[in-house]
C-alpha beads as a LAMMPS data file, in Angstrom:
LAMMPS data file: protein, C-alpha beads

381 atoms
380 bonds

1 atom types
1 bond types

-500.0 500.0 xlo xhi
-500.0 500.0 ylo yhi
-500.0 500.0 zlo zhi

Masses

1 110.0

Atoms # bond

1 1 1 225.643 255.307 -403.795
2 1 1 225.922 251.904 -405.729
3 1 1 229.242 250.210 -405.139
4 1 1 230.313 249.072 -408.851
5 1 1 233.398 247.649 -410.419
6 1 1 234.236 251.345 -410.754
7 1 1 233.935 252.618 -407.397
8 1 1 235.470 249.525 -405.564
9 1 1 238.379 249.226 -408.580
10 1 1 237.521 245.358 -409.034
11 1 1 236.627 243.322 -411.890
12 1 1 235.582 239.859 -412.368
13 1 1 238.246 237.837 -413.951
14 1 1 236.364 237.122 -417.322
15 1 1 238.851 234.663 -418.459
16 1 1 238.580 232.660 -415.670
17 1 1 234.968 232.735 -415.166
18 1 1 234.647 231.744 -419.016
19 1 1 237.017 228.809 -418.583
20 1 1 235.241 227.694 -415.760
21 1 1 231.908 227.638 -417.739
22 1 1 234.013 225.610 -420.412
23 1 1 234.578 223.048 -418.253
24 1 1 231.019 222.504 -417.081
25 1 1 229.489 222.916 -420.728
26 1 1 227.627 225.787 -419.349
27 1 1 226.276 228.778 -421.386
28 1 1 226.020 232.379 -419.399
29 1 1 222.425 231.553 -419.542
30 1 1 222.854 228.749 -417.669
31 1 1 225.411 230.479 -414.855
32 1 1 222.461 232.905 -414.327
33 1 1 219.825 230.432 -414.291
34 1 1 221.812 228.655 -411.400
35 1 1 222.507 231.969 -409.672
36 1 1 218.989 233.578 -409.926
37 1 1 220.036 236.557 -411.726
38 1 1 219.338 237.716 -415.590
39 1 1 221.447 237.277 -418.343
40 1 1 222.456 240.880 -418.580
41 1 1 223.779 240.857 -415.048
42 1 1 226.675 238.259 -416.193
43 1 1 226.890 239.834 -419.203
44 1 1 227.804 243.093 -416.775
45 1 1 230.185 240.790 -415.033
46 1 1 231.892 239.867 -417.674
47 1 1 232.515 242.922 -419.182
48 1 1 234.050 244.640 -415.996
49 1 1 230.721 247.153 -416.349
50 1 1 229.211 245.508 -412.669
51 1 1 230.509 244.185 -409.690
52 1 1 228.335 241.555 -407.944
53 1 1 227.565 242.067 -404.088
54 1 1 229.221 239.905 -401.472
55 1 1 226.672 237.232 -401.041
56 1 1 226.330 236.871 -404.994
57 1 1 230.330 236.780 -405.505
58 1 1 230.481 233.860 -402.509
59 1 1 227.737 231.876 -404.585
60 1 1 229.709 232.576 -407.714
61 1 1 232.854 231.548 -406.257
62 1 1 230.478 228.316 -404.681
63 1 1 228.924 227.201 -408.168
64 1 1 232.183 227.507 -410.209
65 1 1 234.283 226.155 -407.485
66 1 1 236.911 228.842 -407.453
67 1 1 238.484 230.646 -404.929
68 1 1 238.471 234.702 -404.763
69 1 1 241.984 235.112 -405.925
70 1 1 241.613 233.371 -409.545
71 1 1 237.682 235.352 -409.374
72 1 1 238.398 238.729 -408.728
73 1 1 240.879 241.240 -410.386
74 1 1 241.901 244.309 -408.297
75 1 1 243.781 246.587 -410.916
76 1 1 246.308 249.099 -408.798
77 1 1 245.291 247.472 -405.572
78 1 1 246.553 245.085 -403.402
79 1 1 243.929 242.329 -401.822
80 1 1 242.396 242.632 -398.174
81 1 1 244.569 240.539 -395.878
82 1 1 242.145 238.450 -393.646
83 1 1 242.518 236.140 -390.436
84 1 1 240.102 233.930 -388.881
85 1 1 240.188 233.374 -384.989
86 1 1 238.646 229.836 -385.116
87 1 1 236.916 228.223 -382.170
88 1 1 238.622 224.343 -381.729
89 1 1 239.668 222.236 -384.248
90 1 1 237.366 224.348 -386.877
91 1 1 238.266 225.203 -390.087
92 1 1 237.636 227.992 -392.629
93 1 1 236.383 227.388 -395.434
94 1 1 236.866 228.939 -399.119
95 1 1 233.287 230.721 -398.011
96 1 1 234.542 232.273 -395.212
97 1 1 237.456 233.793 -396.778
98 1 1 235.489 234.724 -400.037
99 1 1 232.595 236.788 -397.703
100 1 1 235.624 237.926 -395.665
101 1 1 237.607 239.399 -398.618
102 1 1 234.325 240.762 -399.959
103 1 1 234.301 242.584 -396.656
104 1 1 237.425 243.888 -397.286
105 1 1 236.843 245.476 -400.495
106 1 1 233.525 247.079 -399.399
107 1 1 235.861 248.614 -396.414
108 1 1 238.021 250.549 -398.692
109 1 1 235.825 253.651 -399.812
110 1 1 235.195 254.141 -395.885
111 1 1 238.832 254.753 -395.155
112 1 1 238.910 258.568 -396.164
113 1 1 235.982 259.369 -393.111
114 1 1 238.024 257.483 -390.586
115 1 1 240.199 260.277 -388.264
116 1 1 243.571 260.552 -388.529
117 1 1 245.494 257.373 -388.015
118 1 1 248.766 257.204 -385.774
119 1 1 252.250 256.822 -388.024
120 1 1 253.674 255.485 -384.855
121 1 1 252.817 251.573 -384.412
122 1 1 254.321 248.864 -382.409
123 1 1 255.237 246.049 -384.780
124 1 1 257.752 242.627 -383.747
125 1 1 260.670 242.046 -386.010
126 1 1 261.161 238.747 -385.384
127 1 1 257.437 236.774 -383.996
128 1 1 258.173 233.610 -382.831
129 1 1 256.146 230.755 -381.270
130 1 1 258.874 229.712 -379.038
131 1 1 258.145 230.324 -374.845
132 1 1 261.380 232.865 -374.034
133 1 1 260.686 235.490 -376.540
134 1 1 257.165 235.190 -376.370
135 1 1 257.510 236.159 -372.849
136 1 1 259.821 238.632 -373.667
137 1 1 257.569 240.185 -376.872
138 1 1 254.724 240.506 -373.883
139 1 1 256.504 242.057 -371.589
140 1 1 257.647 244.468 -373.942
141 1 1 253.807 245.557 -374.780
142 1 1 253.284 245.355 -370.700
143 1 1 255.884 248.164 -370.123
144 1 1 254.803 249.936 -373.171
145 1 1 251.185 249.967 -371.363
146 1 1 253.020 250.775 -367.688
147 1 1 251.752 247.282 -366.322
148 1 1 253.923 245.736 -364.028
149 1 1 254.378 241.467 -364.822
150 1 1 251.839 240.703 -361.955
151 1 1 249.007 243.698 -362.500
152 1 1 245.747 242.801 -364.103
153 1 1 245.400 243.542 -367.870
154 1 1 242.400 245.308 -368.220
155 1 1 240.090 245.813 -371.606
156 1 1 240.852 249.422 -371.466
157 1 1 244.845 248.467 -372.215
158 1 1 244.050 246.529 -374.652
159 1 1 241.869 248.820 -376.367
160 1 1 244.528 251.730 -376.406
161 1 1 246.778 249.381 -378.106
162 1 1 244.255 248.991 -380.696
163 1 1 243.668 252.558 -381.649
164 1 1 247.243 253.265 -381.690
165 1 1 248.378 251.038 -384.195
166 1 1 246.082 251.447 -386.562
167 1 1 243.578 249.296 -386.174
168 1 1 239.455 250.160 -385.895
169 1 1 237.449 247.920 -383.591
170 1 1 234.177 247.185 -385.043
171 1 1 231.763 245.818 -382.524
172 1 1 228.955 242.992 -384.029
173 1 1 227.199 240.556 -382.728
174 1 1 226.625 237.903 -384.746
175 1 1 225.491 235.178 -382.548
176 1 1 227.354 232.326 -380.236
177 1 1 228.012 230.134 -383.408
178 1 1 228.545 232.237 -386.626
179 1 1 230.748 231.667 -389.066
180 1 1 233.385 233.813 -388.399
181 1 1 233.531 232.878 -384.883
182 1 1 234.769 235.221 -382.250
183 1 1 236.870 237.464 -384.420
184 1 1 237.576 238.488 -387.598
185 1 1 240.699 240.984 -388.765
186 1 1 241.112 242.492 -391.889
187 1 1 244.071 244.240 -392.974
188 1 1 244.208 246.527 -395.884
189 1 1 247.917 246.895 -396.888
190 1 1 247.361 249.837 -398.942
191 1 1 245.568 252.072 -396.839
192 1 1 247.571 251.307 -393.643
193 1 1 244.548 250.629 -391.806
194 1 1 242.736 247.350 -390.152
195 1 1 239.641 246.208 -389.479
196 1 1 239.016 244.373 -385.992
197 1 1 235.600 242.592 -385.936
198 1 1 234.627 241.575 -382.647
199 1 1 231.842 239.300 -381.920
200 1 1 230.020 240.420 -378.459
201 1 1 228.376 237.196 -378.403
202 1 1 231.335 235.531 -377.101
203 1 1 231.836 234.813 -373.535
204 1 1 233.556 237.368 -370.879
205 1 1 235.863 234.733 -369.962
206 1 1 237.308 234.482 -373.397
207 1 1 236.604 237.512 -374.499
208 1 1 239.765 239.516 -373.185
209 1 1 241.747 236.393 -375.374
210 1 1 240.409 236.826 -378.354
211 1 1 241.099 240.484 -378.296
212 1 1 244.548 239.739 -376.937
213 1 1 244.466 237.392 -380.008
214 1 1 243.738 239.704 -382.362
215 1 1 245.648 242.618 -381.028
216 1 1 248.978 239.961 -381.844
217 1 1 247.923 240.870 -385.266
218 1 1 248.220 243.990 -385.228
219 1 1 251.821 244.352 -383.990
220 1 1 252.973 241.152 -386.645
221 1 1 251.066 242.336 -390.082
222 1 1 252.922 240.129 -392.328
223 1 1 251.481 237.252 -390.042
224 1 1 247.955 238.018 -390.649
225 1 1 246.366 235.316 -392.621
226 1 1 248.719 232.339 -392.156
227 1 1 248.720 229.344 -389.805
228 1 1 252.107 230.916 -388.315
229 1 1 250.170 234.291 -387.112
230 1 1 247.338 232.096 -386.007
231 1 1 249.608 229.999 -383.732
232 1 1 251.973 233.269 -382.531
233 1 1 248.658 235.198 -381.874
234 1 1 248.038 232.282 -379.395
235 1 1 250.692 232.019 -377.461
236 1 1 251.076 235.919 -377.328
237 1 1 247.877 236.319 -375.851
238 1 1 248.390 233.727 -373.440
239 1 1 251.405 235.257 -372.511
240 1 1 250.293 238.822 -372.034
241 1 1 247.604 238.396 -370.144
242 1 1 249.385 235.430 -367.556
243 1 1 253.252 236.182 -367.867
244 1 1 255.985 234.106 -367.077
245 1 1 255.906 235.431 -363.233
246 1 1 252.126 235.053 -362.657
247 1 1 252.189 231.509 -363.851
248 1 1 255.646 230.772 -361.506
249 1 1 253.477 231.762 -358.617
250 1 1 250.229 229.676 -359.816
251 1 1 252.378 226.788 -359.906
252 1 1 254.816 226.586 -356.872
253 1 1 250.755 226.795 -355.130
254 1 1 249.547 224.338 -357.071
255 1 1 252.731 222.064 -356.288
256 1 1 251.444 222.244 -352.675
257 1 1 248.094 220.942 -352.985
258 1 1 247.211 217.483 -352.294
259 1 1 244.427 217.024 -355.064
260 1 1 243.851 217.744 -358.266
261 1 1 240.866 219.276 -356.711
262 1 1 243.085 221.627 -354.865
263 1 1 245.391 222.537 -357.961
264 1 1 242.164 223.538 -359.977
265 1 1 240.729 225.727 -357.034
266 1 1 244.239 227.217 -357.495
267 1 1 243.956 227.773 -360.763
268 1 1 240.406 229.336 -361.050
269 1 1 241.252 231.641 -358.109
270 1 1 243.898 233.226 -360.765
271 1 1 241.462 232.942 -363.583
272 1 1 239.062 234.940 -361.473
273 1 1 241.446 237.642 -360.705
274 1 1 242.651 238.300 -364.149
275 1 1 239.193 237.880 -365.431
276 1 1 240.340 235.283 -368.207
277 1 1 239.221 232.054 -369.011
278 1 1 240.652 228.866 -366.732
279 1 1 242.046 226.894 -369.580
280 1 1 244.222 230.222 -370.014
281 1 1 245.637 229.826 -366.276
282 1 1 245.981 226.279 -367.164
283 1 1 247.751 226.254 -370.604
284 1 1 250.650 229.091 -369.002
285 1 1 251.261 227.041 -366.149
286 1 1 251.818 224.600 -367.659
287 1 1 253.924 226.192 -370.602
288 1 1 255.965 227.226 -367.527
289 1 1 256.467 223.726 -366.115
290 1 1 257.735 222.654 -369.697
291 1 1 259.891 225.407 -369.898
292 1 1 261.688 225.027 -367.208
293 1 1 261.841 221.290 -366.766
294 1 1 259.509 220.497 -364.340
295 1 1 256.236 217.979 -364.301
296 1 1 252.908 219.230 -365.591
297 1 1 250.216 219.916 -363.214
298 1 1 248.171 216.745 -362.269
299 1 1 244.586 217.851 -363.627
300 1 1 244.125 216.955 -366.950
301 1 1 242.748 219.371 -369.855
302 1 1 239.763 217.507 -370.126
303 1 1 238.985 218.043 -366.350
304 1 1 239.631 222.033 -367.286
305 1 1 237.253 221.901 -370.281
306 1 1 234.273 219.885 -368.591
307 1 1 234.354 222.525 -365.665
308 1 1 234.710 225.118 -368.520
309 1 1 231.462 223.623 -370.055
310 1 1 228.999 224.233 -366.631
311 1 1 230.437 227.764 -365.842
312 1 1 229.983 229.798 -368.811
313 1 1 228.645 232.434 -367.390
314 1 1 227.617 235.871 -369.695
315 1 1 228.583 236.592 -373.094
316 1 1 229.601 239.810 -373.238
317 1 1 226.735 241.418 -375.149
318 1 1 224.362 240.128 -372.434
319 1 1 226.693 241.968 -369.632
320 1 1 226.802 245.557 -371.883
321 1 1 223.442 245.486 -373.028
322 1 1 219.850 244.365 -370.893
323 1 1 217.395 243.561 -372.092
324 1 1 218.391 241.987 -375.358
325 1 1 219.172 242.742 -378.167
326 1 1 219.911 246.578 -377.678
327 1 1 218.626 249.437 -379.555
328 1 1 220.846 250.841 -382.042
329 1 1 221.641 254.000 -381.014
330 1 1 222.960 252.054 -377.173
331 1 1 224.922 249.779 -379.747
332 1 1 226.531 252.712 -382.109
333 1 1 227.140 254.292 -378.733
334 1 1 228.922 251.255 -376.854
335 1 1 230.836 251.298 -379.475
336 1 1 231.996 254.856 -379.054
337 1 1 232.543 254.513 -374.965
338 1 1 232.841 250.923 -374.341
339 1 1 235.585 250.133 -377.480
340 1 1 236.496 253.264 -378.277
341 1 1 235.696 253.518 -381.377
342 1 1 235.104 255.900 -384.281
343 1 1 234.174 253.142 -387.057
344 1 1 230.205 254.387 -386.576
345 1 1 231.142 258.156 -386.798
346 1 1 233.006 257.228 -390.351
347 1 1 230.232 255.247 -391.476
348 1 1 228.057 258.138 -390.446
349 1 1 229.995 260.827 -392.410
350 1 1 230.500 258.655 -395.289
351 1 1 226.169 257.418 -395.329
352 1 1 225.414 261.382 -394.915
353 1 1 228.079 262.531 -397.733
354 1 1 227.348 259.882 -399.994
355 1 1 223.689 259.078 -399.887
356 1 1 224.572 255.162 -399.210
357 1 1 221.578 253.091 -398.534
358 1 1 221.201 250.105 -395.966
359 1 1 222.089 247.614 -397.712
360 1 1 226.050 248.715 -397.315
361 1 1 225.744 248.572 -393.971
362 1 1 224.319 245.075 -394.395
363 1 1 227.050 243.905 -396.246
364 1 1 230.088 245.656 -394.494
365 1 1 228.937 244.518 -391.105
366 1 1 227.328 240.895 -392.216
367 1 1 224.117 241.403 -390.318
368 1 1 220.654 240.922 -391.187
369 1 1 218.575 243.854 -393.507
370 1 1 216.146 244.619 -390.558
371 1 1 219.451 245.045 -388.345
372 1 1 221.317 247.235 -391.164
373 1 1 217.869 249.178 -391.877
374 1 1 217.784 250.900 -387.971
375 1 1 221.486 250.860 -387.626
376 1 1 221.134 252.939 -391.155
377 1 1 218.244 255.344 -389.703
378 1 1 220.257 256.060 -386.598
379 1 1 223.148 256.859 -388.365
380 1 1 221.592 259.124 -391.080
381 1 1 218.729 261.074 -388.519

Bonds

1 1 1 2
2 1 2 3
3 1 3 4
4 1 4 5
5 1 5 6
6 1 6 7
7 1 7 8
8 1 8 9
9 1 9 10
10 1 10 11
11 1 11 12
12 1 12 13
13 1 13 14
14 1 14 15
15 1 15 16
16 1 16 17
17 1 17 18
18 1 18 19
19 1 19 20
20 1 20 21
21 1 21 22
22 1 22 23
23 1 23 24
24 1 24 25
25 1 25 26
26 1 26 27
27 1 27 28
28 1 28 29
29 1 29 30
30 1 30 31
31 1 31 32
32 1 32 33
33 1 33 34
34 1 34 35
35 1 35 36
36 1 36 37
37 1 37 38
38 1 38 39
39 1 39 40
40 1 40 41
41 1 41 42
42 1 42 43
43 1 43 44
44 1 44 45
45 1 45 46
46 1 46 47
47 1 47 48
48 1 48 49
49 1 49 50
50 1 50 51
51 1 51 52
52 1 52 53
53 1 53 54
54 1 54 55
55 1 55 56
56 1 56 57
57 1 57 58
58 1 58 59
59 1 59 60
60 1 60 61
61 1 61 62
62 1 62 63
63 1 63 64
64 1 64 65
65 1 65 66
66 1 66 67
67 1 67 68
68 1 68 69
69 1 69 70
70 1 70 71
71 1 71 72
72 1 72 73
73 1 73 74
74 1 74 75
75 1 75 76
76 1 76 77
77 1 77 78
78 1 78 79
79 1 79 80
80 1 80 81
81 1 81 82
82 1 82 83
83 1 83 84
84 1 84 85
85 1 85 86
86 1 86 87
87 1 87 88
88 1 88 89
89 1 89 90
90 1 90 91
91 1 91 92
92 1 92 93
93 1 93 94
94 1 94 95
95 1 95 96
96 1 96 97
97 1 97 98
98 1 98 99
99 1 99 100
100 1 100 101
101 1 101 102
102 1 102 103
103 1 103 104
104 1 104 105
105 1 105 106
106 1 106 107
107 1 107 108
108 1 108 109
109 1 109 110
110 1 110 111
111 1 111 112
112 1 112 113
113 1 113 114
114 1 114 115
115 1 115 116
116 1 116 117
117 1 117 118
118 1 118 119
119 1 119 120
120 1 120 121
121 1 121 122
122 1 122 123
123 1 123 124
124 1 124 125
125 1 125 126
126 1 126 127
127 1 127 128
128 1 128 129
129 1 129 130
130 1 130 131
131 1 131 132
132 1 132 133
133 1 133 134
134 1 134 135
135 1 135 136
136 1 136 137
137 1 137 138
138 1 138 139
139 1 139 140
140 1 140 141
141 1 141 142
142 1 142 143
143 1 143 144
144 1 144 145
145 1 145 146
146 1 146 147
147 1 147 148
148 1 148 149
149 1 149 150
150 1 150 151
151 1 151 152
152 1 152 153
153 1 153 154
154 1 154 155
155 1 155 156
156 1 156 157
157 1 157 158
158 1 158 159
159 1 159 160
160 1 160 161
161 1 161 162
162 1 162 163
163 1 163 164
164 1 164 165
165 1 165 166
166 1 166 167
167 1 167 168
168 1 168 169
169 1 169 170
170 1 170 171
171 1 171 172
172 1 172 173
173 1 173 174
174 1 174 175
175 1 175 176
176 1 176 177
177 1 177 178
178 1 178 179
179 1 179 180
180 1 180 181
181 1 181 182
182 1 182 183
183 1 183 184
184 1 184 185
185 1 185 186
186 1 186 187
187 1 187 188
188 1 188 189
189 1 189 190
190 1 190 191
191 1 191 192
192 1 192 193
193 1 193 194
194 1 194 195
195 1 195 196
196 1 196 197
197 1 197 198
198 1 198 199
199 1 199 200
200 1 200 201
201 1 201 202
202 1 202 203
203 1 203 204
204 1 204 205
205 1 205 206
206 1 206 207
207 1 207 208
208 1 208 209
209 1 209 210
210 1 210 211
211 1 211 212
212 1 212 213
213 1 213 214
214 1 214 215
215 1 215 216
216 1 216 217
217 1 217 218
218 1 218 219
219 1 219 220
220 1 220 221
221 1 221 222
222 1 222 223
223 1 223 224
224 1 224 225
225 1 225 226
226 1 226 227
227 1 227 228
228 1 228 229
229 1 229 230
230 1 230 231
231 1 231 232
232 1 232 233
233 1 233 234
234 1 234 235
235 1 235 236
236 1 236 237
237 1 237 238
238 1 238 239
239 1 239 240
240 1 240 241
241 1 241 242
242 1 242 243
243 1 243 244
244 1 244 245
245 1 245 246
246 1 246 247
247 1 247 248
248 1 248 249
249 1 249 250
250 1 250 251
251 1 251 252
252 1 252 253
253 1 253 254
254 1 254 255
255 1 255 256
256 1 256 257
257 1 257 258
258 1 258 259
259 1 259 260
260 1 260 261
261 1 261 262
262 1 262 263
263 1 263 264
264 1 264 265
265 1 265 266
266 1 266 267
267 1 267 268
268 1 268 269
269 1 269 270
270 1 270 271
271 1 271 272
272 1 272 273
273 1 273 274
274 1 274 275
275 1 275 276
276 1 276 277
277 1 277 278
278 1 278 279
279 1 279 280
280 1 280 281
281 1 281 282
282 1 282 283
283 1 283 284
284 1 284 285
285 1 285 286
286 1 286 287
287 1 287 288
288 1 288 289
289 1 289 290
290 1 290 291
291 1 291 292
292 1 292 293
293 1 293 294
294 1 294 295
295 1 295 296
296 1 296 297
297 1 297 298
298 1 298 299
299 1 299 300
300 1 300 301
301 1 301 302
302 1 302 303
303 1 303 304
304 1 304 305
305 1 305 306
306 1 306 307
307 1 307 308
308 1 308 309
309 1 309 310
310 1 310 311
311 1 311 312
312 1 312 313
313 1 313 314
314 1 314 315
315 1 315 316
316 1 316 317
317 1 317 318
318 1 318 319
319 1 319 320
320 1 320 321
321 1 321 322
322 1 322 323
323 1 323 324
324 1 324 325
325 1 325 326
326 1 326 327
327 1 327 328
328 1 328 329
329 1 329 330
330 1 330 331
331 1 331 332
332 1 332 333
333 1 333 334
334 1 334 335
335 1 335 336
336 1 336 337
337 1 337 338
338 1 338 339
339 1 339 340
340 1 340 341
341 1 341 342
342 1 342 343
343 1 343 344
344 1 344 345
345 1 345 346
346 1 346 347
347 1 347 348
348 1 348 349
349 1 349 350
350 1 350 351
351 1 351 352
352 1 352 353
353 1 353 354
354 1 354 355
355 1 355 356
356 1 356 357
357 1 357 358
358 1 358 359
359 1 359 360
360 1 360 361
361 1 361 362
362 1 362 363
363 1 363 364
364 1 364 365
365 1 365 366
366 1 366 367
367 1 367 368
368 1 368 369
369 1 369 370
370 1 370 371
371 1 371 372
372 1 372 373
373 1 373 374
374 1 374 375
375 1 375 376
376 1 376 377
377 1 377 378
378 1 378 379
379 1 379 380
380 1 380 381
């Protein structure tokens, strides 16, 4: 099935595009000529009779300098809502939202072979970034789940929150330092439905966070793609997965040690329990001690990150599959079992129905050809 203008509803805006040619005293000759594509296929572009794929409309968007909202028309439609969890300080980048919204679009003619999505969904009112409610916005996910303040969130919670709200984990692995980093969520508005991407090469000691992360999200839609829902989706996770009470304890025992030595042993014997990351433990104590008056712990965050830093451990793709990297019908099946799942049994329907060939798989997942060409064989044999 070729995925057009038509079928996806969007158009290159040919006023734009024209004006920025203007301004560079370039002919559509010349756009081609920089793009490695024939004449004909602007012409196509131009006229609203082609759509280009999602690598070709991120280096259109790169040559002309212009982002994906003064590019691309969607008549009828409203645009795919994206969000970035970003490792550090990092930043994304016009490309990464361009490939991401591209993404988006390509996601839409799947929605009709997804099952049935709930109509009842969790959603905040009022998200803030301030301590009290955040506290009080996790506990009230924690009794929806029937944890008590103290029990161990497990993946499997988290996961059930995920498929009933609305939202459709799709498992990749795209390697430690891709460009969408751990996580990437896409929300489509119109069809009520989003997209979780989770990267499995991300380590087991953050990976409960991100999802956490993203799962904040999910409940706070009109968040999703601003620096607010970035920084509420960070302290929510924290929250959730070390409340208020957990990090009371952590401290009073971390007031009785004599080192800083003894406050981080502390500290990673909760991290170990709850199977998150130390700087977690470390960042809700501590957001407990500010809260409520009282001094910070002695050990410093750069202390946290350099132990951090020499015990990594797995990512989680190197814990689910062995040896590396899995064959695709153990990966299409983890996904099923391990994240519960039904984004490969849509794809499936919708490859079979429509006849689609590897290279939307390619695109909708971001993965290499020779990756999209055996996902594509399991799926359709």
């Amino acid at each position: 099935m070729n995925y057009n203008s038509k079928t996806m509803e969007k158009v290159i805006n040919g006023d734009t595009l024209r004006q920025a040619l203007q301004a560079r005293g370039w002919t559509q000759k010349d756009l081609a000529n920089e793009l490695g594509v024939t004449g004909q296929a602007v012409t196509n572009w131009l006229k609203g009779a082609d759509f280009p794929r999602p690598p070709m409309l991120l280096q259109l968007a790169t040559k002309l300098q212009l982002q994906f909202s003064d590019l691309v028309l969607t008549p009828g439609q409203e645009k795919p809502v994206v969000a970035f969890r970003k490792r550090g300080n990092s930043k994304t980048t016009e490309d990464h939202i361009v490939r991401a919204m591209a993404i988006g679009s390509l996601l839409k003619p799947l929605v009709p072979f997804l099952d049935k999505q709930s109509a009842l969904r969790t959603q905040f009112a009022a998200p803030s970034t301030k301590y009290e409610p955040q506290q009080a916005m996790a506990g009230q996910v924690r009794g929806l789940i029937g944890l008590g303040e103290e029990s161990v969130l497990h993946y499997d919670h988290l996961i059930k929150q995920f498929s009933s709200n609305g939202a459709v984990i799709v498992p990749v692995m795209w390697g430690e330092k891709h460009e969408h980093k751990n996580a990437l969520h896409i929300l489509l508005k119109q069809e009520k439905v989003t997209f979780i991407f989770l990267n499995l090469d991300t380590y087991l000691e953050d990976f409960k966070f991100w999802m956490a992360h993203e799962l904040a999200h999910v409940y706070t839609p009109e968040l999703a793609g601003k620096d607010e829902g970035e920084d509420f989706a960070d302290g929510f996770a924290g929250a959730l997965l070390f409340p208020r009470s957990l990090a009371k304890v952590a401290y009073a025992k971390t007031s009785q040690q004599e080192s800083v030595q003894g406050e981080i042993k502390v500290l990673q014997e909760n991290a170990r329990e709850h199977s998150i990351s130390l700087y977690s433990v470390f960042c809700e104590v501590n957001k407990y001690a500010q809260a409520n008056g009282l001094p910070s712990v002695r050990c410093a965050a750069k202390n946290i990150h350099a132990i951090r830093n020499n015990t990594r451990g797995r990512l989680v793709s190197e814990s689910l599959f062995r040896p590396l990297p899995p064959k695709p019908d153990s990966f299409v099946a983890a996904a099923e079992t391990v994240f519960g799942s039904n984004f490969f049994q849509a794809l499936k329907r919708m490859l079979r129905e429509h006849g689609t060939g590897p290279g939307y798989v390619q695109q909708v997942m971001d993965v290499p050809l020779p990756d999209a060409i055996a996902l594509h064989e399991v799926l359709t044999h």
